[in-house]
LUMVOMI-343713 format. One record per atom (N, C-alpha, C): x, y, z. Coordinates in steps of 0.05 Angstrom, whole numbers, plus 5000, padded with zeros to 4 digits. Example, Ala and Ser with C-alpha at 12.3 -4.5 7.8 and 13.67 -1.06 7.14 Angstrom:
# residues 2
526448865156524649105156526449345156525749555142527349795143525850015157
# end
This chain:
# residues 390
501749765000500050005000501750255000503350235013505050445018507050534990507250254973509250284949507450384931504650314932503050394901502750704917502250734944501651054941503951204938506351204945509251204946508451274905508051074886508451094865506851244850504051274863501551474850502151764860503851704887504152044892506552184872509751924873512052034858511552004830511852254807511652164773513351994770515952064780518351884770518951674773517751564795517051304809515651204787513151244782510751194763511851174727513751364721515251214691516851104689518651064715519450784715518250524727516550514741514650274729513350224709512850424691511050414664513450294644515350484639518150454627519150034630518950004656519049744658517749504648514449564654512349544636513049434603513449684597513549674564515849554556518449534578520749374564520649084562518349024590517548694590515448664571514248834562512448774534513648794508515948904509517648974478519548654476519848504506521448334503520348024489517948174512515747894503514247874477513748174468513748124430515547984420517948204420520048064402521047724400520047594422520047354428517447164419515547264413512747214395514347274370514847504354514947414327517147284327519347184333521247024326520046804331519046624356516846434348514946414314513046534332511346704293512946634260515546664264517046634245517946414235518446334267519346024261516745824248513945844263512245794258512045654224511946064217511646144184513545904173515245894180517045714162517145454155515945374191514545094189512245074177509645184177508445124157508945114128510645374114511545354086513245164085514845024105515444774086513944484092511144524107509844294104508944234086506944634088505944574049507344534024510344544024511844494006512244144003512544034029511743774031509843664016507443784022505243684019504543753983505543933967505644033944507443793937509643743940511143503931508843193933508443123955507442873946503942943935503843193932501143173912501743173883504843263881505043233853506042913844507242733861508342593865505942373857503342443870501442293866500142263834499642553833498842613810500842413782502742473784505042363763503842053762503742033790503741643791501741573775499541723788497141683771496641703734497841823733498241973702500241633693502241633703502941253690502041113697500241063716498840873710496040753699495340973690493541113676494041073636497641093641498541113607499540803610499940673628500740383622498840203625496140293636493140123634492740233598492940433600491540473568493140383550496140343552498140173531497639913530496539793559496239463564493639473543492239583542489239573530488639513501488639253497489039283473487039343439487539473426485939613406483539503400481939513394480239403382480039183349479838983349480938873324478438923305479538923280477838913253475038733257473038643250472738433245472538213235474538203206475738053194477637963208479438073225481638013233480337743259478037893276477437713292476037523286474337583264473437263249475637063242478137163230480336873229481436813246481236983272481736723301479936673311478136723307475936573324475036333313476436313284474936163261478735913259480936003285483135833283483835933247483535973227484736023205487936123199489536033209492036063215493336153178493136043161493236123136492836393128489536373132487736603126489336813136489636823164491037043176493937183178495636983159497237003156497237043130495737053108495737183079494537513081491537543107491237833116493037943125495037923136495538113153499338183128498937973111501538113095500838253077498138313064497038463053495938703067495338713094495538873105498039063106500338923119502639073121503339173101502839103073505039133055503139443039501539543059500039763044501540023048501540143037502540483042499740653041501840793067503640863083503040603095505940513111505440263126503440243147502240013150499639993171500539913192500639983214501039883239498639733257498739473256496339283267498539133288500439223301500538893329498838993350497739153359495239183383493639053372492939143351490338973331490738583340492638533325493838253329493738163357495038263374494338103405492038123415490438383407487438303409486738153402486538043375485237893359485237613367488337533378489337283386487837153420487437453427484937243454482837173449481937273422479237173417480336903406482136773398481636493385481336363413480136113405480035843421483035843431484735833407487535693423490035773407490436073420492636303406494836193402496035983422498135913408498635633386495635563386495535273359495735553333493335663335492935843310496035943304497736023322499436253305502135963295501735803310503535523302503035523269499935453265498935433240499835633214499935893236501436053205503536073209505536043220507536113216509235853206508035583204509435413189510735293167509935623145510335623126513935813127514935913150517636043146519636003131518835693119520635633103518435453080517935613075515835503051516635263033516035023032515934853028516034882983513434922984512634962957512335312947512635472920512135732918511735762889509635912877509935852850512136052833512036342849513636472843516436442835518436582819520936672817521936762817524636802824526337072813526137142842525837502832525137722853522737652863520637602859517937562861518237312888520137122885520336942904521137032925523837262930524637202940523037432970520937632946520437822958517037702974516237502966514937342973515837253005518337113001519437003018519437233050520537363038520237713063517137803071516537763058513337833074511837593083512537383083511537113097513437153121515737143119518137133144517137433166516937663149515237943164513537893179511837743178508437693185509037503201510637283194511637093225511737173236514337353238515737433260514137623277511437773258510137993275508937823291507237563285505937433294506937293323508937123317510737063350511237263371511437633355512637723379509137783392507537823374504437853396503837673415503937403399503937093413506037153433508137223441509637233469508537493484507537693464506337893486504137853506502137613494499537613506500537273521502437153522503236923541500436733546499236643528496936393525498336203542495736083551496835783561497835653537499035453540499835213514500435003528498634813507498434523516500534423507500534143522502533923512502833833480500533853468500233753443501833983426501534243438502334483416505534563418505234413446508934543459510334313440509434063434510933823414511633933394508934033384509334083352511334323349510934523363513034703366515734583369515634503384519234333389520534233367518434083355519633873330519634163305517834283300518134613286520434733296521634713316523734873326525534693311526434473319528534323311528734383281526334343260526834373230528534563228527934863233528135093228531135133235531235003258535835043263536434863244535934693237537234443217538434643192536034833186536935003164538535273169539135333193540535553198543435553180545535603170547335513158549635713174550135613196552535773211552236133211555136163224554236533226554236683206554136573183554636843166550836803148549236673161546136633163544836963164542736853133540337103152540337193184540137523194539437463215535937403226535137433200532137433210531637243209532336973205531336713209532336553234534536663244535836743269533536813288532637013280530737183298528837023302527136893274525336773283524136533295527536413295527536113315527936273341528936423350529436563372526836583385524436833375521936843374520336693376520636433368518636093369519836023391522736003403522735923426521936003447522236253447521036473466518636453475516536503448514036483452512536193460514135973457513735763460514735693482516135823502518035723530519435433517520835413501521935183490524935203497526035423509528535433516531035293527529635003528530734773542530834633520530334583499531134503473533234473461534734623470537734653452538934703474541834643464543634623489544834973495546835023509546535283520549235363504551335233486552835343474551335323435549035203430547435263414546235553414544535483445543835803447546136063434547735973460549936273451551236303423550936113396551236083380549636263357546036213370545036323355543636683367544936763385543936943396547137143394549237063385550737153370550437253351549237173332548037123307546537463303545337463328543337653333543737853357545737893373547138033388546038403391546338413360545038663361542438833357541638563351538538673345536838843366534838883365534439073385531638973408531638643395530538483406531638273424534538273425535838093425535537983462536338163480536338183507533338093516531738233508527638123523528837813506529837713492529137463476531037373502533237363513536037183521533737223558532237373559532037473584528837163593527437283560524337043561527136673558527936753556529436433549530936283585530236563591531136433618534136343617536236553614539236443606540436683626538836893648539537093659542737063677542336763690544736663702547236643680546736673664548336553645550236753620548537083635550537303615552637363613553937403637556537333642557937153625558236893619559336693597558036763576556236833573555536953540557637243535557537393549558637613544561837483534562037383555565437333559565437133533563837033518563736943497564237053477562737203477563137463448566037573456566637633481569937833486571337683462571337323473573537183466573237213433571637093416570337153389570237353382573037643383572137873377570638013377568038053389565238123386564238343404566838503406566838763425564738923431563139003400561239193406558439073406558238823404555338553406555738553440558438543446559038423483557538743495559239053493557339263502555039253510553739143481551839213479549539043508550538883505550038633536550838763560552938863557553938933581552839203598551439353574549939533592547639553599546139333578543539293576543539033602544538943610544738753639547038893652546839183659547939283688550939093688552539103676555438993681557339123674558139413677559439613667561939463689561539473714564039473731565039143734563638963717565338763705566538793687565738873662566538843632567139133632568939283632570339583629569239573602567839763588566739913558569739923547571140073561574340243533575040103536576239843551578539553539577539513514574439493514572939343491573839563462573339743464572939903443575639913426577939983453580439953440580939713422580239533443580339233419579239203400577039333392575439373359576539483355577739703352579139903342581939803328583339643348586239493340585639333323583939153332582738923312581839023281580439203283580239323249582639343238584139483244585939583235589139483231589239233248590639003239589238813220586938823218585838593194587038833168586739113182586239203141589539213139591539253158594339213150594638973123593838693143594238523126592538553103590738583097589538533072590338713054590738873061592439103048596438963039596138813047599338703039598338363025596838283029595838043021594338052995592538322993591438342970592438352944590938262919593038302901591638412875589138572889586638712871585638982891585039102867584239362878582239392890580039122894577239152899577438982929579838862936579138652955580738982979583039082966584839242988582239532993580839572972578339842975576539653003575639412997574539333014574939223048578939293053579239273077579239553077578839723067578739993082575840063083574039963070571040043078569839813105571739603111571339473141572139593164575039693153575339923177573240223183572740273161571940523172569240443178567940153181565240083189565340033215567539853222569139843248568640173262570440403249570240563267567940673270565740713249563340863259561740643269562440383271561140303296561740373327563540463338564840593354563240753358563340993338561441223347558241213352558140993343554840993353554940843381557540673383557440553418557240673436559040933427559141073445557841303453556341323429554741583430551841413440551241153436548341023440547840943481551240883491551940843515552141083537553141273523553641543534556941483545559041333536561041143554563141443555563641523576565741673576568041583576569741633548573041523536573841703526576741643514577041913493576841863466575641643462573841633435571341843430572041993416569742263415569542223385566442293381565742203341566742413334569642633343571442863331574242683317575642523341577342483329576742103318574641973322574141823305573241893276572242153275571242213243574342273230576742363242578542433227579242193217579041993234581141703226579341583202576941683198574941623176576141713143576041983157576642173132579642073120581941983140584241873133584741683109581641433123581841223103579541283079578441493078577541573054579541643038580741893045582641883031584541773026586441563033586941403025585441293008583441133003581741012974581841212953581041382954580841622936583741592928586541732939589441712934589541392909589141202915590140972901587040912890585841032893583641032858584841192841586441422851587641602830590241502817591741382836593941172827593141052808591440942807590440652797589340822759587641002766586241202735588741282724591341312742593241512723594841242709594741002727596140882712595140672689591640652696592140562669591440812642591441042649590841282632594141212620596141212632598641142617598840842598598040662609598740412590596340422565594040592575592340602556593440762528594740952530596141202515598241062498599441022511603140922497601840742469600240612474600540422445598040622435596640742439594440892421597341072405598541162421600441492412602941242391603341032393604840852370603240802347600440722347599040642334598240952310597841192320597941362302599841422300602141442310604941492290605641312264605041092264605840842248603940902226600940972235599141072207600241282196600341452214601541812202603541742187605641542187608241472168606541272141604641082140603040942115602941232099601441432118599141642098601341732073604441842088606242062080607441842054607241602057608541402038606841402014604441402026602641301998601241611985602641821997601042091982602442221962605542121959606942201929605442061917605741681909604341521889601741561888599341691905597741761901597242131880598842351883599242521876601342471850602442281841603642291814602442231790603542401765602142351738603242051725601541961712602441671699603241781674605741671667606641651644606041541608
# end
C-alpha cells in the first residue's frame, strides 16, 4: 500500500514502472514474432511437403493411367477377329501381309494380340501360320520369290512377337509340335554368316513357346550371337531364361572378337563394373585395323584392298554409335574418330587416282604408237597417190 501510494504520489516512480512495463512487453513481442517466424517457416515447408507428394501422386497416377491404356489392347477389325475365332491360321497369315504391305505402312500388332484372345487356342492358331517360314512349295520366281519369301518371314515374326506378348496357356500337344518346328528350322540355319532374320525367328518360336530347354546352351549362345545386336535380342536371352548365364555369354563374344555385340550386353544387363566399355572398344579398334594392314599387303586387287578399308571405317563408325548410344565416357569422341574416317577415305580416293593415272598411261603409249605408224603409211602413199602416169 504504501509502494502503490509512494508510486501514485512520485511521477518518476510511476515512469519507471510504466518504462519497465513496456520493456517486459517489447521483450515478450520480440519473442512472439521470432516464434511466429519460426512457425511461418514450418508451415511453408509442410505445404511444400505436401505440394511435393501431391504432385508425386498426381505423376503416379498419370502412369498408370498411360500403362493401363498401353496394356489395352485396340480393338480388332472384324475380319481380323473372324480368322481367330474361326483358328484360320493361313487365312490370317495371307491378311495381315496384305495388310502390312499397304502404304503408308499399317500398323496392326495391338490389333493382332487383340485378335489372338479371341481364338480358342492362340498359340495352335499362330503355330498354324507361321509354318510356312520356310515354305515348302512357291509358285513364284526370281525377285517375286524372293520378295514373297520377306513378307511371309515379316508376318511370322510379327505374329510370334504378339503370341509372346499376350503369354496363352499352351498345351502339351502344341508345345510338341512346336519343338519338333523348332528343331526343323535350326537344321536349316547355315552357321554365322546366316540370315539374321531367320535367326530371329527361331529365337521368337522359342520364346513364345518357353521351348528354351531345347537346345543346348552353347547352341543358344551360337545363335543369339548371330543376333547380338538386334534390338530384340536381350527381352529374347532374358524370356529364354539364360539370365544366370550372361556373364559366359558376354565373355563369349569378348573371346570371338565381338566387342561391340559384348557392350551392347553389358549395359543392357547392368555389368559396366565387370566388363570395362574402353578395353572393349580399344580392341575393335586394333582389331580393324590390323585385319586392314594385312589385307592391304595380302591383297593383290584393287577391289579386295578398297574393301579392307570400307571394314575399317565400318569398324570405326561402329564405335561412334557405341559410344554415342551408351553415353561411355572415353577419349573416343565421334571428333577424332571422324578424322581416322576421313584418313581412310582418303586413302581410297589417293590409290583410285593411282590406279586412273596408271592405266590412263598404258592405255596412251600404244594408242600414241598406233597413230604414229599410220601418220608414216599416209606420208608413203600420198606422192604415188599425187603422181602423173606416164
Amino acid at each position: 500500500m504504501v509502494s502503490v501510494e509512494n508510486s501514485s504520489t512520485d511521477p518518476n516512480l510511476f515512469l519507471t514502472n510504466r518504462l519497465g512495463d513496456i520493456r517486459a512487453y517489447s521483450s515478450s513481442l520480440a519473442s512472439f514474432t521470432l516464434q511466429w517466424r519460426d512457425l511461418e517457416e514450418l508451415f511453408e515447408s509442410i505445404q511444400l511437403s505436401v505440394d511435393d507428394c501431391f504432385n508425386d501422386i498426381q505423376l503416379r497416377q498419370k502412369q498408370i493411367t498411360e500403362a493401363l491404356s498401353s496394356s489395352v489392347p485396340s480393338q480388332p477389325r472384324p475380319e481380323l477377329k473372324y480368322l481367330c475365332l474361326n483358328m484360320d491360321g493361313k487365312g490370317l497369315r495371307s491378311f495381315l501381309i496384305e495388310k502390312t504391305k499397304a502404304r503408308p505402312p499399317f500398323s496392326i500388332g495391338d490389333e493382332v494380340s487383340a485378335a489372338l484372345l479371341s481364338a480358342p487356342d492362340p498359340a495352335m492358331l499362330v503355330l498354324d501360320a507361321v509354318d510356312d517360314f520356310y515354305p515348302r512349295k512357291s509358285k513364284s520366281k526370281g525377285k517375286d520369290k524372293r520378295s514373297e519369301l520377306v513378307d511371309i518371314r515379316r508376318t511370322c515374326v510379327l505374329l510370334l512377337e504378339q503370341l509372346m506378348k499376350i503369354s496363352p496357356r499352351i498345351g502339351p500337344a502344341v508345345t510338341a509340335k512346336a519343338k519338333k518346328l523348332a528343331i526343323e528350322w535350326k537344321a536349316k540355319i547355315n552357321g554365322e554368316n546366316d540370315n539374321s532374320s531367320r535367326v530371329l525367328g527361331l529365337l521368337l518360336l522359342l520364346a513364345a513357346y518357353e521351348l528354351g530347354c531345347v537346345f543346348q546352351l552353347n547352341v543358344l549362345f551360337d545363335l543369339f550371337e548371330m543376333v547380338a545386336l538386334h534390338h530384340q535380342a536381350s527381352e529374347l536371352y532374358r524370356r529364354l531364361g539364360l539370365m544366370d548365364r550372361v556373364s559366359d555369354f558376354i565373355q563369349n563374344l569378348i573371346t570371338k572378337r565381338k566387342q561391340i555385340e559384348a557392350i551392347k550386353f553389358i549395359y543392357e544387363f547392368g555389368l559396366v563394373d565387370k566388363f570395362p566399355p574402353f578395353p572393349l572398344l580399344r580392341a575393335h579398334l586394333q582389331d580393324a585395323k590390323r585385319a586392314h594392314k594385312k589385307a592391304t599387303k595380302e591383297a593383290d586387287s584393287r577391289r579386295s584392298k578398297d574393301e579392307a578399308i570400307d571394314k575399317e571405317i565400318a569398324a570405326v563408325k561402329a564405335v561412334i554409335s557405341c559410344v554415342k548410344d551408351h553415353k561411355i565416357e572415353c577419349k573416343y569422341t565421334s571428333k577424332n574418330l571422324g578424322k581416322r574416317i576421313n584418313q581412310l577415305k582418303a586413302l581410297k580416293r589417293n590409290r583410285e587416282k593411282e590406279i586412273e593415272g596408271g592405266k590412263d598411261c598404258t592405255r596412251t603409249a600404244p594408242q600414241a604408237q598406233q597413230q604414229h605408224h599410220n601418220k608414216k603409211k599416209r606420208l608413203r602413199a600420198e606422192p604415188a597417190a599425187n603422181s602423173n602416169p606416164k
